[in-house]
Steps between C-alpha positions, in 0.01 A plus 500: 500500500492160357508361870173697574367372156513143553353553882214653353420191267595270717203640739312523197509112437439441872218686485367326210494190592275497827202487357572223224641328809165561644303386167670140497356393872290169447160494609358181702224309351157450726453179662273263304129465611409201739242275351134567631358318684183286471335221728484166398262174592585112417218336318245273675507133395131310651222340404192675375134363451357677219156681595244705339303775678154594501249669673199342753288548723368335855127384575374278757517163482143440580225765524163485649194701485307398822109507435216370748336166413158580711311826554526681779637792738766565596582463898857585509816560275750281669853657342661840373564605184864424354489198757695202417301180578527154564275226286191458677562811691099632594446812323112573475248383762121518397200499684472123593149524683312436161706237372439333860144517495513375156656178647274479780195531282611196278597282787205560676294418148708182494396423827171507405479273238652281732219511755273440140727201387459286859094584477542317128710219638274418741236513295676234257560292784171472625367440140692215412344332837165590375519410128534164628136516589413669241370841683723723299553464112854438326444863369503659834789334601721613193391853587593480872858330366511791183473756802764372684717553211396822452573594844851394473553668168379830675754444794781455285426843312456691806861354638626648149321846556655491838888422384404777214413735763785430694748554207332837481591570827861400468506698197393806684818531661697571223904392512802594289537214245854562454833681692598835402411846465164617554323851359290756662116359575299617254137447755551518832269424779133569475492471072305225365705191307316350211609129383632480117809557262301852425519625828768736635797400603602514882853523458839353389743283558863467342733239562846680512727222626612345261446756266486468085693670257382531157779612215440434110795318302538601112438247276928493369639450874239238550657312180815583691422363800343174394839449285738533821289262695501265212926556449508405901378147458644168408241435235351839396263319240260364740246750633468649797205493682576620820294704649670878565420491865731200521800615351659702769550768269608827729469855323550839715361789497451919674260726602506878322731612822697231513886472384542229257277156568551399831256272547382140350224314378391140345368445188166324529256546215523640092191495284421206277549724181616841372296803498474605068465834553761582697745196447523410849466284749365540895731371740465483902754432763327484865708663779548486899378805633466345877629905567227670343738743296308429161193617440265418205534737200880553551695542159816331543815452240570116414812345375463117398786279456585293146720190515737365740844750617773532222833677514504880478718783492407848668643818468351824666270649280670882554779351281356408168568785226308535152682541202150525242390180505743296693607456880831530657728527792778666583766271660800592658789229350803342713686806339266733645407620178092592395412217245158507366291143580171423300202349661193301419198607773271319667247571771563777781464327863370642812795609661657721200697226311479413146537160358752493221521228225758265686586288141763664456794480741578875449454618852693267774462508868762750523369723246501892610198664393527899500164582741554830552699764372443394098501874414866525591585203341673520171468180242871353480667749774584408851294552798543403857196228622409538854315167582153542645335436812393134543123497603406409822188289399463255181125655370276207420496382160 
């Protein structure tokens, strides 16, 4: 009995301790996360010009309203509307046949007189044989030599009615007085043309090559500007009279549809004094449009450079954070760790980068500047930088 007594407990113990065998198992800890990962850019040590932008406008260099200098009609209309023509280019013929017979009337007046003028010299000539004898009186030889004077008088201002006439009749072939762009006719053939400023106009003409444009410079960047071309001399006390057109100074500028300011222009001309009412001052740059893809009336964006190229340091524009009233960037240090990076801004450039203030040498040439991916990125945790793309063009600066 005692046998089966201690098989029984021994089973019982057995029993018991499965499941405390079971409760004792370890359990294996989860793998640790992997550090997210961002993309990262180098900063971009150049040289920037500082510029200012404004807004302009284009207008022809030289307009034209083409009026008739003699009265007349009009025998034919000797271009198209929207033409472009050449200086001197015939545009409106008028009737010459009265302007001829104008001519024909004085010369033949002039000639005359001069049939008159050899009756009086002869007549002086044959008095001054009889004077002698005394069978004419000094009196009627004065008269005969007054007459002869007259006569001559007459001649000339017939000749001068003549050249008149025929200035007339070069006039009444009326010629573009400069190249460009001409407008519709306003009278065509048949309509009468009456001589005088009052009188209406025939048409238009436009230069368009080279073509002006016309921006307005605040009175501040002005003072700006006149400070950085004084800083750029050897003696910046003496004055500078220069004229604009001959200091080379390039500015660029873009159409409405265009991407950035891809084309150029010199400065040639800024008014002799600033406009009081609106603190500004007019400023024109004339440029080469040999293509013909400006037209007159264009608004275009202008950015004007100040000073000579300094030292800058860009960083894409996508990377700058705000913390209230200060700027920052998230860098990625040697340990790979998220360190925060403050910034001081300056102006945004064309091609999305941002110049930084580069005084102090907090960002280096190897500097890893979390572009992408900020949201993941965790101030003083790790992360794993993935180096971006180099471009494949530098955009202009």
């Amino acid at each position: 009995m005692c046998r089966r007594f201690n098989r029984a407990l021994g089973a019982l113990v057995l029993f018991s301790a499965v499941p405390l065998a079971g409760c004792q198992k370890e359990v294996a800890a989860p793998p640790e996360p992997k550090p997210p990962k961002v993309t990262v850019s180098h900063p971009t040590f150049t040289q920037v010009t500082d510029e200012e932008s404004y807004t302009g406008w284009l207008k022809p260099s030289a307009q034209v309203d083409v009026r008739s200098r003699v009265r007349g009609h009009i025998l034919k209309v000797h271009f198209h509307d929207g033409d472009m023509v050449k200086k001197d280019q015939l545009l409106f013929e008028l009737d010459p046949r009265p302007f001829q017979a104008q001519i024909d009337q004085a010369l033949a007046h002039a000639k005359a007189i001069e049939a008159q003028k050899i009756a009086f010299e002869k007549d002086v000539a044959r008095y001054q044989i009889l004077i002698k004898s005394k069978a004419v009186s000094q009196q009627d030889l004065d008269k005969a030599i007054a007459d002869v004077g007259y006569a001559s008088a007459q001649i000339d201002s017939a000749m001068e009615e003549a050249k008149t006439k025929k200035l007339d009749l070069e006039y009444s072939r009326i010629t573009a007085p400069i190249a460009g762009q001409i407008g519709r006719a306003m009278l065509t053939e048949g309509n009468l043309v009456n001589a005088g400023g009052t009188d209406p106009i025939l048409t238009t003409i436009v230069a368009v090559d080279p073509i002006s444009l016309y921006f307005s410079v605040d009175e501040p960047a002005l003072q700006k500007f006149i400070k950085s071309e004084r800083a750029g001399k050897e003696n910046a006390a003496a004055p500078n009279t220069t004229p604009l057109r001959e200091r080379k100074i390039q500015i660029r500028f873009g159409l409405e549809t265009d991407e950035g300011y891809p084309h150029t222009a010199m400065l040639d001309f800024a008014n002799n004094q600033i406009d009081s009412e609106t603190g500004t001052v007019q400023v024109r740059a004339e440029v080469d449009n040999y293509k013909g893809e400006f037209t007159p009336g264009f608004r275009v964006r202008v950015k004007v450079p100040f000073g000579a190229p300094r030292d800058t340091v860009l960083v894409p524009d996508t990377a700058v954070n705000t913390d209230q009233d200060k700027k920052f960037l998230l860098v990625v240090d040697n340990k790979g760790t998220v360190k925060r990076c403050d910034v001081k801004l300056g102006r945004l450039l064309d091609d999305g980068l941002r110049v930084v203030d580069s005084s102090k040498p907090q960002l280096a040439k190897d500097t890893q500047i979390i572009v992408e991916g900020m949201q993941r990125a965790r101030m003083n945790y790790p992360v794993e930088p993935i180096m971006e793309p180099a471009p494949t063009e530098t955009a202009s600066r």
